[in-house]
PDB file of N, CA, C and O in Angstrom:
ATOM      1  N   UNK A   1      93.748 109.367  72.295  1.00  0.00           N
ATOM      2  CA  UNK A   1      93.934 108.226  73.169  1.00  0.00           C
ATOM      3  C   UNK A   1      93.808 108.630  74.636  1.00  0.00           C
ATOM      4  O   UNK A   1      93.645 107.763  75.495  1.00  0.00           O
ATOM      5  N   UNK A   2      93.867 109.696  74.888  1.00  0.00           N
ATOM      6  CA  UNK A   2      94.138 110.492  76.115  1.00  0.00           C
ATOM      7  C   UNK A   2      92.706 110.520  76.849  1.00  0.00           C
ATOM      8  O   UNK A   2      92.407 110.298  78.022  1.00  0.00           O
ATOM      9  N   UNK A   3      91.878 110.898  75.656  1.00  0.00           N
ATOM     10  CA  UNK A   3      90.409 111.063  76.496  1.00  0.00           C
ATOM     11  C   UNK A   3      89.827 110.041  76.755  1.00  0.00           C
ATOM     12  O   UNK A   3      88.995 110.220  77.645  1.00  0.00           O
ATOM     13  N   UNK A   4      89.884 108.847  76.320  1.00  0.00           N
ATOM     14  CA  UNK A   4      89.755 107.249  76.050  1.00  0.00           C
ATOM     15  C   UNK A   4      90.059 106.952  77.820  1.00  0.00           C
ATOM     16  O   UNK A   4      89.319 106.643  78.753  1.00  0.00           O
ATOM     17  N   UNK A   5      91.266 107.174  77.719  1.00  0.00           N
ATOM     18  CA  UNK A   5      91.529 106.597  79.123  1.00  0.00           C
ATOM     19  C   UNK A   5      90.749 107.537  80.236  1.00  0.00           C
ATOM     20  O   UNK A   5      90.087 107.177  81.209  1.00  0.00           O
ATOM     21  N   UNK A   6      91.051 108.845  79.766  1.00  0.00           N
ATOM     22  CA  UNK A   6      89.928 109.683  81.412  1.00  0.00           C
ATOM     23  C   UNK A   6      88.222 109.035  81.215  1.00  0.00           C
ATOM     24  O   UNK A   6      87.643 108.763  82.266  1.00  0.00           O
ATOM     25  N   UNK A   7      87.440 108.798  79.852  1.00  0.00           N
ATOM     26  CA  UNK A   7      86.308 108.103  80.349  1.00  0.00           C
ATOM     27  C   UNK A   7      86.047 106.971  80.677  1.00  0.00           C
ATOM     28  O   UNK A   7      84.937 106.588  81.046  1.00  0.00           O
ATOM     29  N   UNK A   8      87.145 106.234  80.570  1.00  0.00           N
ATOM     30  CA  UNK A   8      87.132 104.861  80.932  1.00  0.00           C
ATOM     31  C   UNK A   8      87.455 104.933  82.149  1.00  0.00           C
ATOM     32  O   UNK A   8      87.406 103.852  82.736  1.00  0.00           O
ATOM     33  N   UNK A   9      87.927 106.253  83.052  1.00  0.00           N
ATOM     34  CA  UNK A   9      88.092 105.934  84.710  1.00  0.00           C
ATOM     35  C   UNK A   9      86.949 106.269  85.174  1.00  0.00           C
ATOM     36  O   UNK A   9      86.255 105.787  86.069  1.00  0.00           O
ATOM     37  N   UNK A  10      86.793 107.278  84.373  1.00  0.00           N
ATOM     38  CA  UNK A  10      85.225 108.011  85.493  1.00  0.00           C
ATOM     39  C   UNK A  10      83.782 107.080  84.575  1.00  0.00           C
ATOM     40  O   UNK A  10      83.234 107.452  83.537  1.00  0.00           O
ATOM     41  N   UNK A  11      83.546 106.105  85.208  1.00  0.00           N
ATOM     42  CA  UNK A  11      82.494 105.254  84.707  1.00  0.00           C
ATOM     43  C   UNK A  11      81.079 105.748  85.962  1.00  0.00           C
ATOM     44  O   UNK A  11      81.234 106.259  87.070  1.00  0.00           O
ATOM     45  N   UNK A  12      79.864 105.391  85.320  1.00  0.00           N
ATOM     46  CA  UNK A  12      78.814 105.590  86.484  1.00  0.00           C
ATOM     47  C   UNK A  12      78.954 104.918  87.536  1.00  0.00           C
ATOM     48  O   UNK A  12      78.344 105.227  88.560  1.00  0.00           O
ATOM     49  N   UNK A  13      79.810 103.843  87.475  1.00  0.00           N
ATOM     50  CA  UNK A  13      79.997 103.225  88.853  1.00  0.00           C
ATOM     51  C   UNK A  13      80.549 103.778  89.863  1.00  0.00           C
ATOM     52  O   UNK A  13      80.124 103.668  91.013  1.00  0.00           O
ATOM     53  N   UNK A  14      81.845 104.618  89.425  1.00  0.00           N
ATOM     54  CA  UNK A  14      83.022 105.338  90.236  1.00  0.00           C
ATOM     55  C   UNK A  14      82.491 106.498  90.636  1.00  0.00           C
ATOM     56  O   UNK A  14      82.624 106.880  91.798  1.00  0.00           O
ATOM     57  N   UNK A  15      81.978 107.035  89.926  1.00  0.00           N
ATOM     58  CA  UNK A  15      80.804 108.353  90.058  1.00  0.00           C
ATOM     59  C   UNK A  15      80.085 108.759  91.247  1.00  0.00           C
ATOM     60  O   UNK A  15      79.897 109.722  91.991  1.00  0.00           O
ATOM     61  N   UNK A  16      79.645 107.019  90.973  1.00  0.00           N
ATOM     62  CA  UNK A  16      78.225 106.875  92.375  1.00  0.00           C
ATOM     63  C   UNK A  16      79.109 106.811  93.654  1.00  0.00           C
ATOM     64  O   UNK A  16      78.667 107.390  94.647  1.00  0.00           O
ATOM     65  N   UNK A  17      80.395 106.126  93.753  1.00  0.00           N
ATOM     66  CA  UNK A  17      80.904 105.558  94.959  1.00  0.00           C
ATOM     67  C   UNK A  17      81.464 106.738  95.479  1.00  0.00           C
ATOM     68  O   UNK A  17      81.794 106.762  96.664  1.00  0.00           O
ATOM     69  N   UNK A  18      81.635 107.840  94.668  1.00  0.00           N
ATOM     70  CA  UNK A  18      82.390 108.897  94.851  1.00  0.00           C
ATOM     71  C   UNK A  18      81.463 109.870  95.523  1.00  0.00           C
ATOM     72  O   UNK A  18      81.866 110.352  96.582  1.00  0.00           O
ATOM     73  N   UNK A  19      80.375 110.205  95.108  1.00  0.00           N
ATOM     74  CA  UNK A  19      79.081 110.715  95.144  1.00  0.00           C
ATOM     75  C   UNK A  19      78.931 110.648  96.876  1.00  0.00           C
ATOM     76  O   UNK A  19      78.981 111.568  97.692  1.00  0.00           O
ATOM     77  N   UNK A  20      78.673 108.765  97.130  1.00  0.00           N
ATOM     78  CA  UNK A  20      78.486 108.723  98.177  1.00  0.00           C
ATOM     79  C   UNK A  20      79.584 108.681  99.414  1.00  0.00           C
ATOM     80  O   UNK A  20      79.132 108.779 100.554  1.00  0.00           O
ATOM     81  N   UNK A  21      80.428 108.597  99.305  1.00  0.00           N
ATOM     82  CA  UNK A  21      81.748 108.649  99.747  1.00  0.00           C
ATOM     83  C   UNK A  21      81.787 110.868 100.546  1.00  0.00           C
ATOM     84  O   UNK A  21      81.837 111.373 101.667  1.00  0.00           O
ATOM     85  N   UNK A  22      81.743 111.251  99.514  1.00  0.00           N
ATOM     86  CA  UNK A  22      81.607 112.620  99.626  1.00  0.00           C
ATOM     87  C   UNK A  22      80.286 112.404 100.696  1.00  0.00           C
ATOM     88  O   UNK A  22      80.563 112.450 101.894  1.00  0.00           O
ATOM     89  N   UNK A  23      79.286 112.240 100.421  1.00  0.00           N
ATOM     90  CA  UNK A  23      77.893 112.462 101.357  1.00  0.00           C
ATOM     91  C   UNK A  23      77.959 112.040 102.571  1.00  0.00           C
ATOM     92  O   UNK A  23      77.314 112.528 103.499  1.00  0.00           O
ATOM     93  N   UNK A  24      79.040 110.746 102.695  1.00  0.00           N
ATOM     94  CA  UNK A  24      79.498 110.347 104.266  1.00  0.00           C
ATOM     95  C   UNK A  24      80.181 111.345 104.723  1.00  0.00           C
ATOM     96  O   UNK A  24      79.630 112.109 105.516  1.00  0.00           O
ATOM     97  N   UNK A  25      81.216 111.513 104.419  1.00  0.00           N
ATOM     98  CA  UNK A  25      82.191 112.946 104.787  1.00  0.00           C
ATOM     99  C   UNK A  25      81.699 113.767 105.309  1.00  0.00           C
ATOM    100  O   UNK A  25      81.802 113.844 106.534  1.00  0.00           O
ATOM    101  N   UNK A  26      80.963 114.710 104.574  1.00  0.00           N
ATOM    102  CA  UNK A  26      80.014 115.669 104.929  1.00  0.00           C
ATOM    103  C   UNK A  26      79.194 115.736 106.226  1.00  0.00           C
ATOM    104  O   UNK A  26      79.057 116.556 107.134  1.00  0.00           O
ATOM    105  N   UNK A  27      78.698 114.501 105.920  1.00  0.00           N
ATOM    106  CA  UNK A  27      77.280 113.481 107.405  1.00  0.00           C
ATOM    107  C   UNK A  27      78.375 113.644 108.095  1.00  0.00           C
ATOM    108  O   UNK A  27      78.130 114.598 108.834  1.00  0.00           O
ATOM    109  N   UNK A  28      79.669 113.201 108.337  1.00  0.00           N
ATOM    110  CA  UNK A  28      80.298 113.292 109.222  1.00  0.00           C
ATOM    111  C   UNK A  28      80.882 113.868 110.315  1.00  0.00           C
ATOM    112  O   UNK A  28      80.898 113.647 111.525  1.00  0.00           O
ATOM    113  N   UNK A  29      81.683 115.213 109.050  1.00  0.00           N
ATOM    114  CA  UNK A  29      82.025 115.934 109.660  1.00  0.00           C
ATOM    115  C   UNK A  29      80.932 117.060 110.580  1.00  0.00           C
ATOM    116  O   UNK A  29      81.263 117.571 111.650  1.00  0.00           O
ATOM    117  N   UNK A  30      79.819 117.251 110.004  1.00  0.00           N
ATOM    118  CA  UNK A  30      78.759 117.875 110.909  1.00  0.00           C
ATOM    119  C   UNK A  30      78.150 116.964 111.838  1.00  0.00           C
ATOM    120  O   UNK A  30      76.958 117.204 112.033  1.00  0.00           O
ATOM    121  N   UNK A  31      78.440 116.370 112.221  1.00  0.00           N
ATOM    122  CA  UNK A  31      78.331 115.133 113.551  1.00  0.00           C
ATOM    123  C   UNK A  31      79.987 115.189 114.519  1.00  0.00           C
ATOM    124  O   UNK A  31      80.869 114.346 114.679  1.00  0.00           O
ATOM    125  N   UNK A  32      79.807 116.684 115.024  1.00  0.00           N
ATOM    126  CA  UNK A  32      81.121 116.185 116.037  1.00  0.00           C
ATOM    127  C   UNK A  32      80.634 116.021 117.396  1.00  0.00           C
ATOM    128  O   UNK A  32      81.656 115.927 118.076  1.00  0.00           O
ATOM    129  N   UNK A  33      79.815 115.953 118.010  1.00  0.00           N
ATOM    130  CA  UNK A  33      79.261 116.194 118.985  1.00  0.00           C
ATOM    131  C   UNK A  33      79.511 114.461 119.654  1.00  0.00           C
ATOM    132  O   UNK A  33      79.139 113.455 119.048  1.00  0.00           O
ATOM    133  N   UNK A  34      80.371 114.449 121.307  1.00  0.00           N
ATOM    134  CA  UNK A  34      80.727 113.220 121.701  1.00  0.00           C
ATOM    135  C   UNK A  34      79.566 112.264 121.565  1.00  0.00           C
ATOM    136  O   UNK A  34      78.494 112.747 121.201  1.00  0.00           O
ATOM    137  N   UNK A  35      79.624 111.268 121.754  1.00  0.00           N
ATOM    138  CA  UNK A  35      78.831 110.122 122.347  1.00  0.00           C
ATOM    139  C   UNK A  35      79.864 109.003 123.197  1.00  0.00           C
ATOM    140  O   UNK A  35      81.050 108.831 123.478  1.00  0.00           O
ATOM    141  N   UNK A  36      78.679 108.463 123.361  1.00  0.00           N
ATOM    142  CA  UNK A  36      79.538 107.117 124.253  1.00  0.00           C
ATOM    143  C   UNK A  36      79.125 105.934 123.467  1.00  0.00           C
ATOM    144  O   UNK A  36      78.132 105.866 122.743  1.00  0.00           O
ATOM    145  N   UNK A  37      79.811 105.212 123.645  1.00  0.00           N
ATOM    146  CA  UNK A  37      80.235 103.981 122.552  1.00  0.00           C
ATOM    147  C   UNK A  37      80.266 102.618 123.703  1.00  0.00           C
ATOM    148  O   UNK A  37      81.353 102.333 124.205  1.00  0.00           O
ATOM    149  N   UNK A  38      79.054 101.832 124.069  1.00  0.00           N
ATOM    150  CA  UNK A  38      79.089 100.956 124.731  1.00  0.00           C
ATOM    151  C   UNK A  38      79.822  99.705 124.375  1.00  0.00           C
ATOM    152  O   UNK A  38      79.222  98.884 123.682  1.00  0.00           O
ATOM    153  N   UNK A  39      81.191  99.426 124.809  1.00  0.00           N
ATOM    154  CA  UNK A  39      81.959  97.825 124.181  1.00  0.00           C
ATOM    155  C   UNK A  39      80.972  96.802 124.925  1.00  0.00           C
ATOM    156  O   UNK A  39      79.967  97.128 125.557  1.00  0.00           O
ATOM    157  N   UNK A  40      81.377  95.712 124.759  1.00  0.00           N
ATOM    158  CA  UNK A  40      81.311  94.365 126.060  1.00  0.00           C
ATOM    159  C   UNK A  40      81.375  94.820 127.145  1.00  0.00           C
ATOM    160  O   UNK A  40      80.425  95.009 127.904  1.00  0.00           O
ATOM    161  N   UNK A  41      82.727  95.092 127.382  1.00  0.00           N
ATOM    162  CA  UNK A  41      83.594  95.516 128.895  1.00  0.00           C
ATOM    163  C   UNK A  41      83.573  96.663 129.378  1.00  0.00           C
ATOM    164  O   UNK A  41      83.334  96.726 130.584  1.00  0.00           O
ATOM    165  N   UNK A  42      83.795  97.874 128.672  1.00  0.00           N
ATOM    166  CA  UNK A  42      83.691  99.226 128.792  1.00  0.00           C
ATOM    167  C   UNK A  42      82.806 100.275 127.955  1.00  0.00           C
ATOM    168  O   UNK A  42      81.973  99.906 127.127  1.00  0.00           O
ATOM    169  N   UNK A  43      83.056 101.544 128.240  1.00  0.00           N
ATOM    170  CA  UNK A  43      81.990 102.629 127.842  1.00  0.00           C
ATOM    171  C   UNK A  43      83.658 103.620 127.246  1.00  0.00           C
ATOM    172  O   UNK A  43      84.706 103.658 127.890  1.00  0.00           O
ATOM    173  N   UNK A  44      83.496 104.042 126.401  1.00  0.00           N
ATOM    174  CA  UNK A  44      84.506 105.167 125.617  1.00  0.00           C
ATOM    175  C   UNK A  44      83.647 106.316 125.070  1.00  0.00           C
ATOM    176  O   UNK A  44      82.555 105.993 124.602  1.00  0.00           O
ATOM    177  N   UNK A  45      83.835 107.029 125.066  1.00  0.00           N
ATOM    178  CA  UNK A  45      82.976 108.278 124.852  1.00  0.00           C
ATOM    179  C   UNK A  45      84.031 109.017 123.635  1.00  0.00           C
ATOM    180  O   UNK A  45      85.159 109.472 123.822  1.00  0.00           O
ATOM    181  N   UNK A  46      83.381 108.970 122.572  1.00  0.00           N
ATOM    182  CA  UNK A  46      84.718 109.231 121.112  1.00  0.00           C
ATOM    183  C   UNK A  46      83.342 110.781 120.778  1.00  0.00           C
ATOM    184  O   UNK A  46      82.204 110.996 121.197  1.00  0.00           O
ATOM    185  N   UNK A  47      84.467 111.654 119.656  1.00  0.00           N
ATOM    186  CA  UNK A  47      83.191 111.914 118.648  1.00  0.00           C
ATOM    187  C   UNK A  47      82.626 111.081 117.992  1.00  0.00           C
ATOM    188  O   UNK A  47      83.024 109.949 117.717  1.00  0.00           O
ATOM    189  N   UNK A  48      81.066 111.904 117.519  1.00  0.00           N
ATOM    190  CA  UNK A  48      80.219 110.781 116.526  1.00  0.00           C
ATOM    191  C   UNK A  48      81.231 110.918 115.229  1.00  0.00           C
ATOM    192  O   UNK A  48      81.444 109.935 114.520  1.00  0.00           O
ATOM    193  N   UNK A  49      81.589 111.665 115.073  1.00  0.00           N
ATOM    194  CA  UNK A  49      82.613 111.678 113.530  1.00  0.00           C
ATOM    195  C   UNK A  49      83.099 110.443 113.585  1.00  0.00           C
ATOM    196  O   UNK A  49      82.589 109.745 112.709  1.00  0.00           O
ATOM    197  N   UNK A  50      83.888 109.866 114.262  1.00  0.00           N
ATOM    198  CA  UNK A  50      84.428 108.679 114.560  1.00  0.00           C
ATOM    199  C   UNK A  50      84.155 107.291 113.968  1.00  0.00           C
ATOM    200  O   UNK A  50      84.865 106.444 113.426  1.00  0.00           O
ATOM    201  N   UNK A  51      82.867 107.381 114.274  1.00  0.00           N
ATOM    202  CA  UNK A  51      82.135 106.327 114.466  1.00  0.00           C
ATOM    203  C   UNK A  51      81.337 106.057 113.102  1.00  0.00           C
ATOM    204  O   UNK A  51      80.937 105.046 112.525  1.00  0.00           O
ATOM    205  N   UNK A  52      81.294 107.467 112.852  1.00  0.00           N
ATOM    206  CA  UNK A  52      80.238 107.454 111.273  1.00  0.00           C
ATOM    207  C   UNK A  52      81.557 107.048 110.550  1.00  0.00           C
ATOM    208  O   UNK A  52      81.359 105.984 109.963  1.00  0.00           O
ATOM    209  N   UNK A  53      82.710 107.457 110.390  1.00  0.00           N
ATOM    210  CA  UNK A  53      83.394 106.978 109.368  1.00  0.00           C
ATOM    211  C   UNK A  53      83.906 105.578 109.805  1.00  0.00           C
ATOM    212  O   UNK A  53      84.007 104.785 108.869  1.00  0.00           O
ATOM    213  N   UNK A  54      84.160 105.234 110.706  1.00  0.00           N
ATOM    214  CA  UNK A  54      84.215 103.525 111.092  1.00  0.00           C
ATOM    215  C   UNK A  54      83.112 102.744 110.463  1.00  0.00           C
ATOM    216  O   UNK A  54      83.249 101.682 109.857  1.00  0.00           O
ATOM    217  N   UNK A  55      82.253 103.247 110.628  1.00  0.00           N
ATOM    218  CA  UNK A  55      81.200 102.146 110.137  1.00  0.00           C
ATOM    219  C   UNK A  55      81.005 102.349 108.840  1.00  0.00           C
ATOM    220  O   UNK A  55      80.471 101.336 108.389  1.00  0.00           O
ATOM    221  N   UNK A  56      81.268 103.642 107.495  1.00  0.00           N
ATOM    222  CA  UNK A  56      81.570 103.818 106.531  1.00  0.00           C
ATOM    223  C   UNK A  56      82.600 102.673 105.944  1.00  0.00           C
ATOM    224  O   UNK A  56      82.336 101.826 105.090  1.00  0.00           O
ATOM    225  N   UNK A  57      83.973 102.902 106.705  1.00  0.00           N
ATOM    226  CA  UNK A  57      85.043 102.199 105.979  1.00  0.00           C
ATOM    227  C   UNK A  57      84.535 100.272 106.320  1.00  0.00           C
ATOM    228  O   UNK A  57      84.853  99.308 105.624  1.00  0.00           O
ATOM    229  N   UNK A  58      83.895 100.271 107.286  1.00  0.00           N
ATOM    230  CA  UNK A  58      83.770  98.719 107.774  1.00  0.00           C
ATOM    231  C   UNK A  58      82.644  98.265 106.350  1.00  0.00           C
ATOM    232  O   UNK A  58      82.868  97.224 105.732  1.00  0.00           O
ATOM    233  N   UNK A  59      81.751  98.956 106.060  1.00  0.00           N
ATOM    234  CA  UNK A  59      80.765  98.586 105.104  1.00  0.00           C
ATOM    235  C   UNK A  59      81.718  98.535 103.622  1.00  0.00           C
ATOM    236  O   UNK A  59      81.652  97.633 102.787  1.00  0.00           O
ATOM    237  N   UNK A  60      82.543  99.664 103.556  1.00  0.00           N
ATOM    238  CA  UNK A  60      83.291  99.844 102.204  1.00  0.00           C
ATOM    239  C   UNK A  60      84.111  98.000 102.167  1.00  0.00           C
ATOM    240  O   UNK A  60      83.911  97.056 101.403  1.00  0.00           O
ATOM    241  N   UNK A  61      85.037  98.161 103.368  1.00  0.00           N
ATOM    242  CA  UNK A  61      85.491  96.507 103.258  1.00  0.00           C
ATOM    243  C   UNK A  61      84.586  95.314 102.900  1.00  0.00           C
ATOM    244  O   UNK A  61      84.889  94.418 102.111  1.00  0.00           O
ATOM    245  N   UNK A  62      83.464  95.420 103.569  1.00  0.00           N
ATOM    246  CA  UNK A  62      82.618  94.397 103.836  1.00  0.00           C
ATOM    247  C   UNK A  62      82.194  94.337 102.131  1.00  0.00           C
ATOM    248  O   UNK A  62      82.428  93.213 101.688  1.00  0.00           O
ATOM    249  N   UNK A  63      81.679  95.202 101.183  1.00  0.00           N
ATOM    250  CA  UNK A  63      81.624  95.470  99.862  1.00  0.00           C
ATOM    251  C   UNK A  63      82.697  95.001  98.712  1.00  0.00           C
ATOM    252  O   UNK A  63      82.768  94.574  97.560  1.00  0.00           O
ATOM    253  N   UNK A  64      83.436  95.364  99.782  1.00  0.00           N
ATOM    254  CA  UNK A  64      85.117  95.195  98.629  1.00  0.00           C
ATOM    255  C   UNK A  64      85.145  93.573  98.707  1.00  0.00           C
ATOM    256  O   UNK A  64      85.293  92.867  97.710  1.00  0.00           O
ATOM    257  N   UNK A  65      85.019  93.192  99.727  1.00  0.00           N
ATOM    258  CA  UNK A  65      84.957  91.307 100.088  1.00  0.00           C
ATOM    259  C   UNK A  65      84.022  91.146  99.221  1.00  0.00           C
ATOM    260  O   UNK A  65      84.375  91.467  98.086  1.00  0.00           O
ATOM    261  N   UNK A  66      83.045  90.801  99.307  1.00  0.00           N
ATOM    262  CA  UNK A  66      81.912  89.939  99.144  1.00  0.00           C
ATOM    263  C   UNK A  66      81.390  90.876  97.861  1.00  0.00           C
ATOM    264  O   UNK A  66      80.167  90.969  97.757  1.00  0.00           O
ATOM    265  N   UNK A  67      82.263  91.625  96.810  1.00  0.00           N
ATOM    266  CA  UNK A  67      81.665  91.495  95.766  1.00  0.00           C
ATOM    267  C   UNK A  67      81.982  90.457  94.515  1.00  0.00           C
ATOM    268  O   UNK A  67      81.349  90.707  93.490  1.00  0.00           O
ATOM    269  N   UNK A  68      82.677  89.583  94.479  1.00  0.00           N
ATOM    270  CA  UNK A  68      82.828  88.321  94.013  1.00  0.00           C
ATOM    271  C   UNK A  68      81.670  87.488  94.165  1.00  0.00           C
ATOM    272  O   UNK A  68      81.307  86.723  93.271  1.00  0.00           O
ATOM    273  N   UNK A  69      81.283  87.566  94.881  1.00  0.00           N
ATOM    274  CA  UNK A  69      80.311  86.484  95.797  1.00  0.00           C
ATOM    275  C   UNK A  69      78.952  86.373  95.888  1.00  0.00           C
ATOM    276  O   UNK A  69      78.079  86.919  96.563  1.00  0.00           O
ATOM    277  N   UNK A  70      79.001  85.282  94.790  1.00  0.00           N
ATOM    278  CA  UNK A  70      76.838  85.593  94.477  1.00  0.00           C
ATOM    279  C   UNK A  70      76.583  83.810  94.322  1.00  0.00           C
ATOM    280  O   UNK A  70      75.454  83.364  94.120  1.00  0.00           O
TER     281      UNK A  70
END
């Protein structure tokens, strides 16, 4: 019953998200080098690390929403 439940977590779906999840990380963390980040109003100068995983987690939400939705 035991192994039942570990292949029923690790499905090809979880696999892939994991897969790519790891490949952002990675992209990431070898992206420390500053940039500047133009708002509306102001200029902030962050690492790119920052920014790659912001826009990672903003897409992950944006996914998590609107997968109901066809």
């Amino acid at each position: 019953m035991h192994m039942e439940k570990v292949k029923s977590f690790f499905t090809a779906k979880r696999i892939l998200v994991l897969l790519i999840l790891l490949l952002i990380v990675i992209f990431a963390v070898l992206n420390f080098s500053p940039v500047r980040v133009n708002m509306l109003f102001f200029n902030i100068d962050i690492p790119m690390f920052y920014g790659i995983i912001a826009v990672g987690l903003i897409g992950f939400v944006c996914g998590y929403v609107m997968r109901g939705r066809k």
